[in-house]
C-alpha positions as CSV (number, residue, x, y, z in Angstrom):
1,X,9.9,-9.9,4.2
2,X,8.2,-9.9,1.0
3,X,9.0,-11.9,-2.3
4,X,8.7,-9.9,-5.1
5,X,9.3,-10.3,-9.3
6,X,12.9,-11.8,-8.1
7,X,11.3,-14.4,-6.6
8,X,12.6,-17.7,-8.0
9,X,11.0,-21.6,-7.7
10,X,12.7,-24.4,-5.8
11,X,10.2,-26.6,-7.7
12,X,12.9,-28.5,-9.6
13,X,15.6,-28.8,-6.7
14,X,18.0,-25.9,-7.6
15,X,17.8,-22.2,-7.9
16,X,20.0,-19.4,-9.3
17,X,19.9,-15.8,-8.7
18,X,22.3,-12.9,-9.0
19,X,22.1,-9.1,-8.9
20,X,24.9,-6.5,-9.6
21,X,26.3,-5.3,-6.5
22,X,27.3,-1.0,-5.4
23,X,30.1,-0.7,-7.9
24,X,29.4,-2.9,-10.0
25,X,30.6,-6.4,-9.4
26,X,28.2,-9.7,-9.5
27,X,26.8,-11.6,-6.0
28,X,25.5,-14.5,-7.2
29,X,24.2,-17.8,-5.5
30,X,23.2,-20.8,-6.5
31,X,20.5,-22.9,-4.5
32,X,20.5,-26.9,-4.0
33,X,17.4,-28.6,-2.3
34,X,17.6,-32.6,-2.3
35,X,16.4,-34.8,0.1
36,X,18.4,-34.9,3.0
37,X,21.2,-37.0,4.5
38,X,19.4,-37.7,7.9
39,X,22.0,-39.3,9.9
40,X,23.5,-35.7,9.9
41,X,20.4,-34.2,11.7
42,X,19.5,-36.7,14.6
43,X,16.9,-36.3,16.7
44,X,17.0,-32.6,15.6
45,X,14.0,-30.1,14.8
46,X,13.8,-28.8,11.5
47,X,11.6,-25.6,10.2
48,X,9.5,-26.4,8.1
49,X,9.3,-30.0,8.5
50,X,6.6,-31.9,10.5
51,X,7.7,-34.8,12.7
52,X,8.9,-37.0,10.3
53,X,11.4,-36.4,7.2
54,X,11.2,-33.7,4.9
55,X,10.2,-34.3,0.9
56,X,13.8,-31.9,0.9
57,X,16.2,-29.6,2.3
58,X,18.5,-26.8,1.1
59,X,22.1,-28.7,0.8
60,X,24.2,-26.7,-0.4
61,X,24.5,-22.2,-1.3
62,X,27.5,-22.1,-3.7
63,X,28.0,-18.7,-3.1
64,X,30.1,-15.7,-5.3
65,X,31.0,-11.9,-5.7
66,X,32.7,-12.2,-9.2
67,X,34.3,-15.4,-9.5
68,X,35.3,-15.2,-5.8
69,X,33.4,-17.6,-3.6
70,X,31.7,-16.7,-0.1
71,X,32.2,-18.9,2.9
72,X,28.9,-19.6,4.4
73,X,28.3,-22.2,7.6
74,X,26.7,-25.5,6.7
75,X,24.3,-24.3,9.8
76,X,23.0,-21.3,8.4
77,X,20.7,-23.4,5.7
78,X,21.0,-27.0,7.0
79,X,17.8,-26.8,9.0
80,X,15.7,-25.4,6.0
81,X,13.3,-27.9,5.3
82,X,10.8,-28.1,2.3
83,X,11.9,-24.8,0.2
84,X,9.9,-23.6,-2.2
85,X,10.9,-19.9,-3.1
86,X,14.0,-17.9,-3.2
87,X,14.7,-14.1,-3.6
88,X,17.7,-12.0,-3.5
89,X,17.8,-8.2,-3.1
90,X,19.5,-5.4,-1.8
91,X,18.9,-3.6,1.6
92,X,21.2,-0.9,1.9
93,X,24.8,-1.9,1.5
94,X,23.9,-5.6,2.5
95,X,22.8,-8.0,0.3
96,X,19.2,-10.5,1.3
97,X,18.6,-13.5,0.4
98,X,15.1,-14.8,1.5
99,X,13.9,-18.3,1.6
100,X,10.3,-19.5,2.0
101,X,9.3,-22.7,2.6
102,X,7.0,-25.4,4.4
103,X,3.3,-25.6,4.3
104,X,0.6,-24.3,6.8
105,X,1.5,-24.6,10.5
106,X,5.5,-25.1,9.4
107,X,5.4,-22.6,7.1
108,X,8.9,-20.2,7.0
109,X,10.8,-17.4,5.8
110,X,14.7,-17.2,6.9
111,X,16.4,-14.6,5.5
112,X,20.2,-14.6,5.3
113,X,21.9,-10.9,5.4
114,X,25.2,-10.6,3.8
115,X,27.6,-7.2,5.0
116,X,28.0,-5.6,2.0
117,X,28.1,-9.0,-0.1
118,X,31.0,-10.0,1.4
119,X,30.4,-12.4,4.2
120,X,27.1,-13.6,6.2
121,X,26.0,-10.9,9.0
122,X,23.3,-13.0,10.1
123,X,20.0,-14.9,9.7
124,X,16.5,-14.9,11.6
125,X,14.5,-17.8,10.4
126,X,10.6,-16.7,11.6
127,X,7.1,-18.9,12.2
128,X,4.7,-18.1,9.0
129,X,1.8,-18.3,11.3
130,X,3.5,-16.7,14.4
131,X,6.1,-14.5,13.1
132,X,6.2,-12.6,16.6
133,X,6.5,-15.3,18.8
134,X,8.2,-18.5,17.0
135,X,11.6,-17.2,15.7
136,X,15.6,-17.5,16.4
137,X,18.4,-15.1,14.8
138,X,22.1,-16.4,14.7
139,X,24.6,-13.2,14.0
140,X,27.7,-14.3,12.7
141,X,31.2,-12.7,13.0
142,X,34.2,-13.4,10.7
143,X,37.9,-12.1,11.1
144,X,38.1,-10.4,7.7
């Protein structure tokens, strides 16, 4: 999981990327980091958050092939505390989009697959300092 040139800032809160899919049609996403609404996380751990609240959290992924928007689960970014760099790319026929954020011990990188730009596959969210050992993948299944 490397960012490259595509590599984009969350400095300022938001984030837009897009890159021309296999045949030609758009996938792009737009990126919103604000602080969070903490009565919807609890108790709850966050990555890349120490104890405590986070400066900011991703909030929203408007997400589109063309003008046609992708359903993704508020759970699949909620938990993504302190962003600070997005990239998008192409693995095959699925389409990455890698987040890194937090600082030092709760430092991140989840990466979000999408099938073929159409819907999301999965995502493994992975410890910067213990990338082998602190990690969790979701897969996702859609009836499409």
């Amino acid at each position: 999981m490397v960012f490259g040139a595509n590599s984009v800032s969350l400095k300022d809160g938001r984030a837009e990327l897009a890159i021309e899919l296999k045949g030609g049609k758009k996938f792009s996403i737009v990126v919103l980091a604000s602080k969070p609404n903490f009565s919807i996380y609890g108790s709850q751990s966050l990555w890349g958050a120490e104890q405590g609240h986070p400066a900011s959290a991703i909030v929203k992924l408007d997400i589109r092939i063309g003008k046609q928007k992708i359903y993704i689960p508020f759970s699949a970014y909620a938990d993504l505390a302190n962003p600070m760099n997005v990239s998008l790319d192409q693995s095959g026929n699925d389409v990455v989009l890698l987040v890194n954020g937090g600082d030092g011990a709760d430092a991140y990188t989840a990466e979000l697959v999408f099938q073929q730009g159409r819907y999301l596959k999965k995502r493994r969210v992975v410890n910067g300092s213990f990338p082998d050992k602190a990690w969790e993948e979701t897969r996702y299944s859609f009836n499409m």
